[in-house]
MITORRO-763063 format. One record per atom (N, C-alpha, C): x, y, z; residue number from 0. Coordinates in nm, 3 decimals, decimal comma, m for minus. Example, Ala and Ser with C-alpha at 12.3 -4.5 7.8 and 13.67 -1.06 7.14 Angstrom:
! residues 2
<<1,319 m0,569 0,780> 0>
<<1,230 m0,450 0,780> 0>
<<1,320 m0,330 0,780> 0>
<<1,285 m0,225 0,708> 1>
<<1,367 m0,106 0,714> 1>
<<1,290 0,003 0,787> 1>
! end
This chain:
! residues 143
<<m2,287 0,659 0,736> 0>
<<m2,143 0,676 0,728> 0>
<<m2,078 0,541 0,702> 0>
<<m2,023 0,567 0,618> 1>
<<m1,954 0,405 0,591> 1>
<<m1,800 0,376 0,650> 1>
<<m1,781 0,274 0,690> 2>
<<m1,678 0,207 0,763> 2>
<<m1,561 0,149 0,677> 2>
<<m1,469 0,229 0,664> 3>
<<m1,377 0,107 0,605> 3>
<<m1,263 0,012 0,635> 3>
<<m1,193 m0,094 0,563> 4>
<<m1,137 m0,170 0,659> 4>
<<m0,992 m0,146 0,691> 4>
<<m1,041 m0,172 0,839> 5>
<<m0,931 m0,165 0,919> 5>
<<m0,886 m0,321 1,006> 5>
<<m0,760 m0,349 0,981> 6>
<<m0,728 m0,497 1,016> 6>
<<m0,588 m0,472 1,124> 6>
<<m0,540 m0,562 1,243> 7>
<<m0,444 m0,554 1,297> 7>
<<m0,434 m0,690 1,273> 7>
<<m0,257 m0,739 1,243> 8>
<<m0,195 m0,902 1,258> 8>
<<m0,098 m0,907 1,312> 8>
<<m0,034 m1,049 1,386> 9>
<<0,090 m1,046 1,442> 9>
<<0,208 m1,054 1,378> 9>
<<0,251 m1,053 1,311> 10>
<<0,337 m1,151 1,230> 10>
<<0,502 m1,215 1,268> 10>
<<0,534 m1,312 1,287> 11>
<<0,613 m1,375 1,329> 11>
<<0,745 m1,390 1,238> 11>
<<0,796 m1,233 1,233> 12>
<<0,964 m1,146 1,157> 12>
<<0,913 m1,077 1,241> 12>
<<1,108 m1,033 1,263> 13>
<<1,127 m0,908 1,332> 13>
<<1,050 m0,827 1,240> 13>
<<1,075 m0,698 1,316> 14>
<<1,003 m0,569 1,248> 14>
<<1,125 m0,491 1,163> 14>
<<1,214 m0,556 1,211> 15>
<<1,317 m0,506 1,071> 15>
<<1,323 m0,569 0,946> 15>
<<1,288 m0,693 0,974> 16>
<<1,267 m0,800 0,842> 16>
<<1,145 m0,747 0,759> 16>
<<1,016 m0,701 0,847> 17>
<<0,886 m0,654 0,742> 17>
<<0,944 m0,506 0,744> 17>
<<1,042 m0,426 0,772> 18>
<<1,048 m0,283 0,728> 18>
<<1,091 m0,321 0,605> 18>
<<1,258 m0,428 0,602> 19>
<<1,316 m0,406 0,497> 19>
<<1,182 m0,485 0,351> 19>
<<1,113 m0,578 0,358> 20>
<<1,049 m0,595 0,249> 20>
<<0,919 m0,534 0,221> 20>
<<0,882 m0,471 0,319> 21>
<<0,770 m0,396 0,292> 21>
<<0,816 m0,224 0,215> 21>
<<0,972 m0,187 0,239> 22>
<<1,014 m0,105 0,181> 22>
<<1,072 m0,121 m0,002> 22>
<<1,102 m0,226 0,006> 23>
<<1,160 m0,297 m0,116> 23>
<<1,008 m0,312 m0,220> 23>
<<0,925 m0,341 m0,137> 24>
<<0,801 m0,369 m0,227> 24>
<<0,725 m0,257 m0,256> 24>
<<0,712 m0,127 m0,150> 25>
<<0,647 m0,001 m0,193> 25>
<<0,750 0,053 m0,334> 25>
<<0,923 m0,008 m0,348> 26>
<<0,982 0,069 m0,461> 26>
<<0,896 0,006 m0,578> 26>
<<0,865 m0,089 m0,585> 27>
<<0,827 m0,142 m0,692> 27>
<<0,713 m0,103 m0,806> 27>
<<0,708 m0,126 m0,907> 28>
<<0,572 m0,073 m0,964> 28>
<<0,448 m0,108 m0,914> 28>
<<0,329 0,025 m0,906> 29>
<<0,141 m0,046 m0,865> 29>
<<0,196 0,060 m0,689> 29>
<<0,273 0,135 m0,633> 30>
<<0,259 0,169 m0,573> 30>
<<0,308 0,352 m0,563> 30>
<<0,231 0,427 m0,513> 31>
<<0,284 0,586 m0,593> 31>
<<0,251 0,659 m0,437> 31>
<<0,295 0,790 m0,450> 32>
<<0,322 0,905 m0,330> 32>
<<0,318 0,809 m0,203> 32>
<<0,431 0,742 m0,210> 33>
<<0,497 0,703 m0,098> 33>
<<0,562 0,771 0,026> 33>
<<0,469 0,757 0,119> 34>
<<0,547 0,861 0,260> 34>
<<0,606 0,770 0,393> 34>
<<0,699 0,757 0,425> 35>
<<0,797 0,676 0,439> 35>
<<0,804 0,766 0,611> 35>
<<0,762 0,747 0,718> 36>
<<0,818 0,767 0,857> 36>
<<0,899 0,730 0,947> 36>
<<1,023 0,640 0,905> 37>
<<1,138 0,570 1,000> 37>
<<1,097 0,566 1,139> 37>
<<1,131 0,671 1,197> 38>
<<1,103 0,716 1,376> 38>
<<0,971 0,642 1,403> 38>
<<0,839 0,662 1,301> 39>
<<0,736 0,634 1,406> 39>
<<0,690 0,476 1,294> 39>
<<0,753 0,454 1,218> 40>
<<0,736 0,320 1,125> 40>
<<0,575 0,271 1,099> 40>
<<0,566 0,406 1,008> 41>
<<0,473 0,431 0,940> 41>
<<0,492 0,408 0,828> 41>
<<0,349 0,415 0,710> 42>
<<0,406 0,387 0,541> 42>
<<0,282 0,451 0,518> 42>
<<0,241 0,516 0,452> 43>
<<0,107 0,570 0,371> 43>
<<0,146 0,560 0,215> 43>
<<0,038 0,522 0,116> 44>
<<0,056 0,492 m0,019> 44>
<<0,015 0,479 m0,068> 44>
<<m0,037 0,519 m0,249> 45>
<<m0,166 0,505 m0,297> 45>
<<m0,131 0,316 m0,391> 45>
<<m0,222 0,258 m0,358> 46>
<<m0,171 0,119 m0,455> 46>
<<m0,345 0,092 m0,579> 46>
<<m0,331 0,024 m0,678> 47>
<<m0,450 0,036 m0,760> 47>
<<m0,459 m0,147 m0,763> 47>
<<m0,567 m0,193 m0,771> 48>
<<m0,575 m0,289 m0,810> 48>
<<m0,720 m0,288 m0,969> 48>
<<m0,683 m0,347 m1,049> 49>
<<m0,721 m0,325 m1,132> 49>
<<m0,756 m0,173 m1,193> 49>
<<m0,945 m0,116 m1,245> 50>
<<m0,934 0,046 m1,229> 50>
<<m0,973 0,121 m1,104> 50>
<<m0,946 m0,002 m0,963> 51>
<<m0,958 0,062 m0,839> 51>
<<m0,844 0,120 m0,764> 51>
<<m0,851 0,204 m0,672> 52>
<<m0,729 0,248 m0,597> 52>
<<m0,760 0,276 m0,502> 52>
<<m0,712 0,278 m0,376> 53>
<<m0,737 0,315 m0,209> 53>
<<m0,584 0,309 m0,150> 53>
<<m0,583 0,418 m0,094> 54>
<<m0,468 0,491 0,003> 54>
<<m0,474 0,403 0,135> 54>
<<m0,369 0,381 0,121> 55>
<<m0,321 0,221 0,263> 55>
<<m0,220 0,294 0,362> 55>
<<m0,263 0,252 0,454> 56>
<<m0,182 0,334 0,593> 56>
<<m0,118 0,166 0,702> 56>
<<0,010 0,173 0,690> 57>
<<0,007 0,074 0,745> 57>
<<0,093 0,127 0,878> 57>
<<0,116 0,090 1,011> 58>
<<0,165 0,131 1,104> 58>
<<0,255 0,002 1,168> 58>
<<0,349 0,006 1,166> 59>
<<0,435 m0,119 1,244> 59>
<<0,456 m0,127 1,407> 59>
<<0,448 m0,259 1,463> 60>
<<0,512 m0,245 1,584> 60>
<<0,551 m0,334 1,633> 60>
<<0,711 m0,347 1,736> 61>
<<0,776 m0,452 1,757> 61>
<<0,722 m0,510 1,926> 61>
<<0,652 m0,676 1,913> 62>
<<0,571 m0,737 2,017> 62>
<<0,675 m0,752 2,090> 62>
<<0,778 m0,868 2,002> 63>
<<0,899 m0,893 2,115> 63>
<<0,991 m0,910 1,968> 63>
<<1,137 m0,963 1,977> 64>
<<1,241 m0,992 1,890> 64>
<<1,222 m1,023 1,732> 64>
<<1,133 m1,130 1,759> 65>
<<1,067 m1,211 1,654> 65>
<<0,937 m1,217 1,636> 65>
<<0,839 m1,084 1,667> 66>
<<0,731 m1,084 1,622> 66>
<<0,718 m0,933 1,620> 66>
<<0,622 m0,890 1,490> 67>
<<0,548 m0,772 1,474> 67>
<<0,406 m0,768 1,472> 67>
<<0,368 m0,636 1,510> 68>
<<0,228 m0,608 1,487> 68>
<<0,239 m0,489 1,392> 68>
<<0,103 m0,571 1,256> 69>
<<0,120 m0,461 1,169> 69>
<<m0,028 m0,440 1,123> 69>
<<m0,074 m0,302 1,175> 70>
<<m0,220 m0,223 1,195> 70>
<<m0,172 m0,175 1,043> 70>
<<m0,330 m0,196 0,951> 71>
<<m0,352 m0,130 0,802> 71>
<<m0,497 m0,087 0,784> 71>
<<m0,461 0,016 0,687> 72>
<<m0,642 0,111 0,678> 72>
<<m0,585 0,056 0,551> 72>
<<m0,738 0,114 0,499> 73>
<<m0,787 0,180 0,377> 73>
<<m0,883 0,262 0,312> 73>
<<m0,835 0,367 0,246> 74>
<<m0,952 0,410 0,228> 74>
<<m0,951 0,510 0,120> 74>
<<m1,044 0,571 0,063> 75>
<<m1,074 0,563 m0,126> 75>
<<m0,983 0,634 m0,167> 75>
<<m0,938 0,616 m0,243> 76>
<<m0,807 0,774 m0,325> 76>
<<m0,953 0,886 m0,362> 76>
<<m0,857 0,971 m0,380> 77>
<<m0,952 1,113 m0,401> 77>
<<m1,039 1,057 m0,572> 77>
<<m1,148 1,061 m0,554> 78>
<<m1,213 1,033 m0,660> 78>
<<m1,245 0,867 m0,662> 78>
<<m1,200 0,819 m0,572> 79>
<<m1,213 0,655 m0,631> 79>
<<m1,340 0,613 m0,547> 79>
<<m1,346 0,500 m0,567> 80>
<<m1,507 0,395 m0,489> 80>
<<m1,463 0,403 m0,377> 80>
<<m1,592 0,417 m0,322> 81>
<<m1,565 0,438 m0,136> 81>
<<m1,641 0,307 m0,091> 81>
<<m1,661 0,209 m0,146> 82>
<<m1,736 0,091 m0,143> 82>
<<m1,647 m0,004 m0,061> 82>
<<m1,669 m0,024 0,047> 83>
<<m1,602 m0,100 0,135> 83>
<<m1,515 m0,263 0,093> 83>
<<m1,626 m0,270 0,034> 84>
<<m1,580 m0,447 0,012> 84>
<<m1,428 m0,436 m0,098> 84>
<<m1,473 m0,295 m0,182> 85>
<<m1,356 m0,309 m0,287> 85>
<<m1,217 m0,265 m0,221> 85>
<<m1,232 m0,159 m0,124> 86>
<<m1,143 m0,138 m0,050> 86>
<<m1,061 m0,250 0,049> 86>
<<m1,137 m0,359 0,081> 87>
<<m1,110 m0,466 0,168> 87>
<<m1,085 m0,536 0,032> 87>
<<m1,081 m0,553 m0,119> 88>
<<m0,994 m0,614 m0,196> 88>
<<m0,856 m0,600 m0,224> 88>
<<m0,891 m0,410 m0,211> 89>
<<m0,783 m0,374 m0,253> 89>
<<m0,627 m0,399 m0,153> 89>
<<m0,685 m0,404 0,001> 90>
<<m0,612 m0,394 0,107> 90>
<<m0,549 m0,574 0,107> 90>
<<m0,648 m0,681 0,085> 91>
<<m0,596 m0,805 0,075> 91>
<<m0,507 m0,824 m0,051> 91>
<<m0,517 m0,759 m0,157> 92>
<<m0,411 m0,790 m0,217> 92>
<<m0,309 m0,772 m0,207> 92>
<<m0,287 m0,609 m0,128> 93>
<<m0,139 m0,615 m0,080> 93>
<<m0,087 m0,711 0,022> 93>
<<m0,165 m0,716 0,118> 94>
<<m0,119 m0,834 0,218> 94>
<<m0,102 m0,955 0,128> 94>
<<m0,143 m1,005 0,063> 95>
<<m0,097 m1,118 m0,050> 95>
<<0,049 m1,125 m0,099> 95>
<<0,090 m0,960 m0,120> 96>
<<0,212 m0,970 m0,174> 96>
<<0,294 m0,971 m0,060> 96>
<<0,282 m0,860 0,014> 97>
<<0,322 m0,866 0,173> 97>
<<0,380 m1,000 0,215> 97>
<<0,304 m1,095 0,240> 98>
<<0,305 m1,230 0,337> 98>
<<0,372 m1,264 0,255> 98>
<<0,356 m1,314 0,094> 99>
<<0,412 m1,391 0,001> 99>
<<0,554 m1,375 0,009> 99>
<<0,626 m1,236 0,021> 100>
<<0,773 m1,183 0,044> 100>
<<0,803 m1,180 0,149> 100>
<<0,737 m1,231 0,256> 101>
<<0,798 m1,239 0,427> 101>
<<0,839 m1,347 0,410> 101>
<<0,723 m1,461 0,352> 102>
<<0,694 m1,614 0,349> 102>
<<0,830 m1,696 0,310> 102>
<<0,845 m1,652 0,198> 103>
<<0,946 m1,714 0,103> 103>
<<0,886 m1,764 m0,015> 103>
<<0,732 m1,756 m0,007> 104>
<<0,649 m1,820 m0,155> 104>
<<0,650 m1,732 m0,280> 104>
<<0,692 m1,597 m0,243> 105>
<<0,714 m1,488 m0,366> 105>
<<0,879 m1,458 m0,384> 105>
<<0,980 m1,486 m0,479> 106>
<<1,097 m1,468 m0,453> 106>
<<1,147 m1,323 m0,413> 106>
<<1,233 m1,266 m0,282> 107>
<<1,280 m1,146 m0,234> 107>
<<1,342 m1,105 m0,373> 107>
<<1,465 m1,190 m0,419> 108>
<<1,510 m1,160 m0,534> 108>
<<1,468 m1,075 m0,634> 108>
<<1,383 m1,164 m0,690> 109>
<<1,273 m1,071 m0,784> 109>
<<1,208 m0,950 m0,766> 109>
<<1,176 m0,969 m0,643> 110>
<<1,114 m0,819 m0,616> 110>
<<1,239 m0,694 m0,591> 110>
<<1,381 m0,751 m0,535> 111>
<<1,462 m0,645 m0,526> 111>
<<1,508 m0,562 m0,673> 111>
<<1,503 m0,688 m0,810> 112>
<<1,517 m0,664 m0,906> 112>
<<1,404 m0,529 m0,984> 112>
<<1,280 m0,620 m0,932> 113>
<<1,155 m0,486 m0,958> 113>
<<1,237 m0,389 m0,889> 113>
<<1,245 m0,358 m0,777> 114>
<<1,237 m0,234 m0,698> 114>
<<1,356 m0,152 m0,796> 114>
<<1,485 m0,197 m0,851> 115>
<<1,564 m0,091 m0,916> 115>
<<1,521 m0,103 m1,064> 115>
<<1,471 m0,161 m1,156> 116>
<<1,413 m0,132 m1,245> 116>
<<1,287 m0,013 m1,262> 116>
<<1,285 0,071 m1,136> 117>
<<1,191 0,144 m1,167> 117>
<<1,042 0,165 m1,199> 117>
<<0,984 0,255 m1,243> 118>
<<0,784 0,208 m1,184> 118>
<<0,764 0,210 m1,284> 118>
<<0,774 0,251 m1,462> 119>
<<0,749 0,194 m1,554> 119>
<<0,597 0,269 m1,611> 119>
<<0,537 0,266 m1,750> 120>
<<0,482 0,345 m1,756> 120>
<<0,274 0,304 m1,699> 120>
<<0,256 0,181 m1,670> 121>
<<0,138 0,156 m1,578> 121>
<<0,168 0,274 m1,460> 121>
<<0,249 0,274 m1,381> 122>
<<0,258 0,382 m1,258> 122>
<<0,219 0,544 m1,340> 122>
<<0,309 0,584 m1,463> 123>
<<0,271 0,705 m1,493> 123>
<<0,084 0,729 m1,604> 123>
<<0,020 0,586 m1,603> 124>
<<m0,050 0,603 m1,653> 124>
<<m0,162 0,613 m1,536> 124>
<<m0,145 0,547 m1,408> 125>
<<m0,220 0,538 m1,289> 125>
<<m0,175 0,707 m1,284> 125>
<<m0,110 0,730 m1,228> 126>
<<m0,060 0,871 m1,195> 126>
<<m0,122 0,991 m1,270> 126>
<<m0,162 0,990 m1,386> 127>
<<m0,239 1,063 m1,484> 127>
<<m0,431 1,099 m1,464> 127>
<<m0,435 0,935 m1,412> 128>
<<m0,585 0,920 m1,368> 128>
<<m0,565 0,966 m1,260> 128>
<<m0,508 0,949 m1,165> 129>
<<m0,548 1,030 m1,031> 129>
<<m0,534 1,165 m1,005> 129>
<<m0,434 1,216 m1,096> 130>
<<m0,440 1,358 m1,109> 130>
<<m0,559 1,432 m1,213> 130>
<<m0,615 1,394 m1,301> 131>
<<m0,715 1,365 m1,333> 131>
<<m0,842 1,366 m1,283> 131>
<<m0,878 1,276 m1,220> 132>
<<m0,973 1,314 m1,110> 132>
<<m0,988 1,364 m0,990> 132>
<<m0,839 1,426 m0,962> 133>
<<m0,820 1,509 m0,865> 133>
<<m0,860 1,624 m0,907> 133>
<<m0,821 1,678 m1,021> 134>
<<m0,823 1,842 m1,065> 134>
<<m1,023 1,870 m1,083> 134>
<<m1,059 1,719 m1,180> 135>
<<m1,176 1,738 m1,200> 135>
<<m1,291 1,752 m1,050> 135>
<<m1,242 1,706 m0,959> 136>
<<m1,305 1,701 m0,823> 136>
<<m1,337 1,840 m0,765> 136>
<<m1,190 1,911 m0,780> 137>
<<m1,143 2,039 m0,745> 137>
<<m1,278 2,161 m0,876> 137>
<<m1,245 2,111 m0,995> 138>
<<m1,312 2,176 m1,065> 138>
<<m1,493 2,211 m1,050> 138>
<<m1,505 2,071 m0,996> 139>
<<m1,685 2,060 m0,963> 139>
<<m1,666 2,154 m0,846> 139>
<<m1,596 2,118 m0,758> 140>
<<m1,669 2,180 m0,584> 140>
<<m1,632 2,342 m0,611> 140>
<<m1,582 2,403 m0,718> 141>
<<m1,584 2,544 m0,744> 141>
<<m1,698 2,613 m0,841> 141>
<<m1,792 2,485 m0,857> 142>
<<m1,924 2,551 m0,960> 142>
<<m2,003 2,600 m0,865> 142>
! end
């Protein structure tokens, strides 16, 4: 049975500071079926890095004022590599962008600009493949 990765960090922003840019950054393009839980400050989401993709579950929680704890999975989109290490790529790259937009080393700006410009046609071409090998998945396990 294979294990995939699962990471907890502290991070030192409120937990309203990583809601609001971790929300701003799921609008953006490279991220699709976004499920959004306010009350229990949750995020589930499919993100691709290169022709890989893995469904990221991230869970928030407030330590004290100025610090969060933020618990993240990953693990394969329907049809994709269940190969751990790629999944633990796929999961560090978002934290890359993540930290980079808490940090101040990736401009907020820019990314608020992504977020209303819309997901563009990489998202509807990702979106094609996964439905794609969703149907074909569905199609095998009925032979």
């Amino acid at each position: 049975m294979k294990t995939y990765p699962e990471n907890d960090f502290d991070l030192n922003f409120s937990i309203e500071t990583v809601k609001k840019v971790l929300e701003m950054l799921l609008r953006t393009p490279g991220h699709i079926n976004v499920e959004i839980n306010q009350m229990l400050s949750t995020y589930k989401f499919a993100y691709g890095v290169g022709l890989y993709a893995g469904i990221i579950n991230i869970q928030l929680s407030s330590i004290d004022d100025q610090k969060t704890k933020l618990h993240i999975s990953t693990m394969p989109a329907v049809g994709g590599n269940s190969d751990p290490a790629i999944l633990l790529k796929i999961q560090n790259k978002f934290l890359d962008s993540l930290t980079g937009y808490l940090s101040g080393s990736l401009s907020i700006e820019k990314l608020a600009e992504k977020a209303k410009a819309g997901k563009g046609c990489l998202l509807l071409l990702f979106g094609i493949l996964l439905t794609t090998a969703v149907l074909s998945a569905f199609a095998f396990s009925m032979i």
